[in-house]
C-alpha positions in Angstrom: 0.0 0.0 0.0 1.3 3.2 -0.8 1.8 5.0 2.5 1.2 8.3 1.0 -2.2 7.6 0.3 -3.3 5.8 3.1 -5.1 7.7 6.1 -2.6 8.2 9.3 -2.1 9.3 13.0 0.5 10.8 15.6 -0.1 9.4 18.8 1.4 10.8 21.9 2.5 9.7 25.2 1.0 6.3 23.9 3.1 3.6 25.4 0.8 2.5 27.9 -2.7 3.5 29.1 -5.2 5.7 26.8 -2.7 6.1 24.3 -1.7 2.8 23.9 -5.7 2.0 23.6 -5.9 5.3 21.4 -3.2 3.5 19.0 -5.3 0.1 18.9 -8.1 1.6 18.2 -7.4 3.4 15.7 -5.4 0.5 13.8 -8.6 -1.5 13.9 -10.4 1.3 11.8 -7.3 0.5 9.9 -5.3 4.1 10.2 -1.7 4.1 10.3 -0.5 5.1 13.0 2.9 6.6 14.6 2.8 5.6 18.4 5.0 7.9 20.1 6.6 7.6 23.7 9.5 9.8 25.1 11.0 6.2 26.5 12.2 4.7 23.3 12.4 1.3 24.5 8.9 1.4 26.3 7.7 2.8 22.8 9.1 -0.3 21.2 7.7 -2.3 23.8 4.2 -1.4 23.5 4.5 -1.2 20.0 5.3 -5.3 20.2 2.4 -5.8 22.5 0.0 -4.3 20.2 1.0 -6.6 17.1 -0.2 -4.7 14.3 2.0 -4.0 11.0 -0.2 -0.5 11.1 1.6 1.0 14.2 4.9 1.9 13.9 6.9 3.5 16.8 8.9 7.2 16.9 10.6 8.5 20.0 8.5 12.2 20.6 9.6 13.9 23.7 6.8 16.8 24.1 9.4 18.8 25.7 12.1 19.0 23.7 12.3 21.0 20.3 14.9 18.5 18.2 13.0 15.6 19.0 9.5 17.4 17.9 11.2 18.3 14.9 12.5 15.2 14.1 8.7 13.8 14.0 7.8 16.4 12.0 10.4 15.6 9.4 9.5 11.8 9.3 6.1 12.5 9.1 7.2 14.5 6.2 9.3 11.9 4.7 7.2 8.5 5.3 4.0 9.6 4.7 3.7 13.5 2.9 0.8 14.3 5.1 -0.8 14.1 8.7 -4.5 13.0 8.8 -4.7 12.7 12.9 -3.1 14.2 15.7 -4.1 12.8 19.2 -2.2 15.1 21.8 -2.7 12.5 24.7 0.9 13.0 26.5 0.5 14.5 29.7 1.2 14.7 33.6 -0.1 15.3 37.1 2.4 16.9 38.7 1.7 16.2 42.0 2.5 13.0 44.0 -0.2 10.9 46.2 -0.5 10.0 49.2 -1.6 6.3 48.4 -1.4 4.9 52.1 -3.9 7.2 53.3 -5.9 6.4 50.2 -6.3 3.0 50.8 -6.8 3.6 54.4 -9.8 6.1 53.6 -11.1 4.7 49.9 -13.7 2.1 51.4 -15.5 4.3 53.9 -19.4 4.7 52.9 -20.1 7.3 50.5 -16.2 7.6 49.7 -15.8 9.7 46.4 -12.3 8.0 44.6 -11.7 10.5 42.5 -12.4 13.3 45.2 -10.3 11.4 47.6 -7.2 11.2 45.6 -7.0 14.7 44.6 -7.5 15.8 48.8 -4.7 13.4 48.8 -1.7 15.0 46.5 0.9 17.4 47.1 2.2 19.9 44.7 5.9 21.7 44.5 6.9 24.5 42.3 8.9 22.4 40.4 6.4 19.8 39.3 3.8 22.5 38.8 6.6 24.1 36.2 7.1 20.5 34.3 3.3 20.2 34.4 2.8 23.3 32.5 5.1 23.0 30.1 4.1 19.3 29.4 0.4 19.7 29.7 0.3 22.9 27.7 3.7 23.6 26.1 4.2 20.0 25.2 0.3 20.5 23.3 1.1 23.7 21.1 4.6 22.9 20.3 3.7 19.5 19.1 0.6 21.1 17.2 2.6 23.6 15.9 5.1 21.5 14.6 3.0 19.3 12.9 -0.1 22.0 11.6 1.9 21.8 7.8 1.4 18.8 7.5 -2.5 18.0 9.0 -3.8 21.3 7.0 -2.2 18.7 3.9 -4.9 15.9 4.7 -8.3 16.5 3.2 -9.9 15.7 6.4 -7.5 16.7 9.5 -8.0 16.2 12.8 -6.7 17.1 16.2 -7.8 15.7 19.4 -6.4 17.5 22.7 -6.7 14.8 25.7 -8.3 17.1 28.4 -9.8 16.8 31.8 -12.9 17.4 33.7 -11.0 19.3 36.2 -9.7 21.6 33.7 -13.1 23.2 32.9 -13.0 27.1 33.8 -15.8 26.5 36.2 -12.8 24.9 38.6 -11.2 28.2 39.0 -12.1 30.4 41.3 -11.5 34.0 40.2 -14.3 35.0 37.9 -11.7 37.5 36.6 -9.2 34.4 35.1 -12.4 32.3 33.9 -13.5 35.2 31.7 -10.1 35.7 30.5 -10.3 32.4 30.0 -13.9 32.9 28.1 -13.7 35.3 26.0 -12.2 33.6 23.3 -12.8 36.3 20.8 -9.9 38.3 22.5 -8.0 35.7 24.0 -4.7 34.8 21.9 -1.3 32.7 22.4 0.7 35.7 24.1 -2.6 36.1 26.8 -2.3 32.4 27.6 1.4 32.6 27.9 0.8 35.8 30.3 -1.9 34.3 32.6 0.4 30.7 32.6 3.5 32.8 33.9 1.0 34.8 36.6 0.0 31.1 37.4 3.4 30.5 38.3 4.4 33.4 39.8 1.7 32.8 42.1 2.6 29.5 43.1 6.4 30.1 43.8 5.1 32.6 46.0 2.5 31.2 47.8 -0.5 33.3 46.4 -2.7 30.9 45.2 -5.7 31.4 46.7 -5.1 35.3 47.1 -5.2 35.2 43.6 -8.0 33.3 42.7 -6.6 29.6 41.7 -7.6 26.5 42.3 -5.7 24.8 45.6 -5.7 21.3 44.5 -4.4 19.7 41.6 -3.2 23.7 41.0 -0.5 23.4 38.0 -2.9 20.4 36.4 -6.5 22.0 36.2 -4.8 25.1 34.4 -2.8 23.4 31.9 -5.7 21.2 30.9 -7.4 24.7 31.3 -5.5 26.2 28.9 -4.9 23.7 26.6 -8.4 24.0 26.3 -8.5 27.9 25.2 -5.2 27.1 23.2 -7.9 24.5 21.3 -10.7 26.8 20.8 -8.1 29.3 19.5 -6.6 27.2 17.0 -10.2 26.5 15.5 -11.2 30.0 15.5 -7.9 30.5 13.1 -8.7 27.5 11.1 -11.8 27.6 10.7 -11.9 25.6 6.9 -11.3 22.1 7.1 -9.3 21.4 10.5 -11.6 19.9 13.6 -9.7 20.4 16.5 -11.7 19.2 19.8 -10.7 17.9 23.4 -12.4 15.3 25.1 -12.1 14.3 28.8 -12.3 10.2 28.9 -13.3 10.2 32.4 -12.0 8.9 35.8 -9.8 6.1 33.8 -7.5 3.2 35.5 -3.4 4.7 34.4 -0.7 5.2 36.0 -1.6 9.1 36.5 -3.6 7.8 39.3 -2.2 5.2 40.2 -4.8 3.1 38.9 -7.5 3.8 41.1 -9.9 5.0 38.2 -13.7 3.6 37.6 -13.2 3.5 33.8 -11.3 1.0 31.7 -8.8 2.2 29.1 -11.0 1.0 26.3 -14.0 3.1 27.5 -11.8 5.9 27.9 -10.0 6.2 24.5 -13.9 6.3 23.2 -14.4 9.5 22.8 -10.9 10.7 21.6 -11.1 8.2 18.8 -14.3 9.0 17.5 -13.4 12.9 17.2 -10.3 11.1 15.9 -12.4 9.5 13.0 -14.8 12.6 12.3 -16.3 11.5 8.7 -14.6 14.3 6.4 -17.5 16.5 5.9 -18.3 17.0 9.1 -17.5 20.4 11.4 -17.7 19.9 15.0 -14.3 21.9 15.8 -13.8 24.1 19.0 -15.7 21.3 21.4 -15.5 19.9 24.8 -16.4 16.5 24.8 -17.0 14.3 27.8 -16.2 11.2 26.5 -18.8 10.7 23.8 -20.7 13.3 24.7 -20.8 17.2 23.9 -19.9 19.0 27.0 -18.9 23.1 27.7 -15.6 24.6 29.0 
């Protein structure tokens, strides 16, 4: 089969848990797709565990310029275009307290997912990595790879986003209609309000300033990865679908497998925005799971 004519996807962050069921998935619907990992022998790994002569592996390390680039070229190279871009790599920077979760997680009426977040601590440091993997990692990849999608006939781009991420989580009502307005809001405003963010944290201001206190550097990352989405499909407006979906309170490693929600009925909804038939428009979207949501 001539590669250059076949339908194809860049998967990231996809050795193990959504992504790796992102990747399956979409081979079955019989896309080729680039499983990407910043590990390159995990990459390998999963890409042996998954068994199909569709899914090929490519090291992507969301943080770091060459290696981006070095995608893009062999994207370039193997197959001339880019049909589907599923930004799925991500973090939580925090860490969790798992003995007091286990102590706690069978009481009556325990919520999980509640539970584990009153559970975490957050430094400066990991809230830095979180941004710039979370949101950074998200529009350099995207950026890098925009030639070659706006070649596909039909391109796609799915941002893997979060619940938690929704501007309702914040509390200043001055950041969530910053957030809001996306007929003003731009790349240099989302860089701005991520550096306040930060400055904030490093010096304790938090919730002076109106941000969320728990799971701080990850609910505006995903919070901004969602404006940074409704941006890009406000620019390209003719053609390109770009949606994030939220696949729920999933069993991965992020939390250390304490989710409700198998992998398979996670990846749902990010593959079928994945799979958009090519005349439809649905571009801008939240999606929870399957379902239409708001920001």
């Amino acid at each position: 089969m001539d590669k250059k004519s076949c339908r194809c996807a860049v998967v990231t962050g996809a050795n193990k848990g959504i992504g790796l069921e992102i990747c399956k998935q979409l081979a079955n619907d019989g896309i080729h797709v680039v499983l990407t990992a910043r590990d390159a022998t995990r990459g390998v790994e999963a890409v042996t565990i998954l068994n199909s002569h569709l899914i090929i592996f490519h090291q992507l390390d969301v943080m770091n310029k060459d290696s981006i680039a070095s995608l893009a070229t062999f994207i370039n190279n193997h197959f001339g275009k880019l049909d589907i871009l599923v930004n799925n790599a991500g973090i939580g920077g925090v860490t969790v307290d798992l003995e007091s979760y286990n102590l706690q997680k069978d009481k009556q009426n325990a919520n999980k997912a509640d539970l584990l977040i009153n559970l975490t601590t957050q430094t400066y440091e990991m809230a830095e990595e979180c941004v710039e993997t979370n949101y950074y990692g998200i529009k350099r990849v995207t950026e890098a790879l925009l030639p070659s999608l706006l070649l596909s006939d039909s391109p796609r781009i799915v941002n893997v986003s979060a619940r938690i991420g929704k501007i309702e989580s914040i509390p200043s009502e001055t950041i969530k209609q910053e957030l809001s307005n996306i007929d003003l809001l731009t790349r240099e405003k989302l860089d701005e309000l991520l550096a306040r963010f930060l400055k904030d944290f490093e010096r304790g201001a938090l919730e002076s300033e109106g941000w969320p206190l728990n799971l701080s550097a990850y609910r505006v990352s995903k919070a901004a990865a969602n404006a940074y989405t409704r941006i890009l499909a406000k620019e390209n407006a003719a053609g390109l679908c770009v949606n994030c979906v939220c696949p729920g309170f999933v069993k991965t490693d992020m939390n250390s497998n304490m989710g409700t929600l198998t992998v398979e009925e996670g990846a749902k909804g990010a593959v079928m925005l994945a799979l958009l038939p090519k005349d439809e428009t649905i571009s801008g979207m939240f999606y929870q799971g399957t379902q239409l949501s708001n920001f």
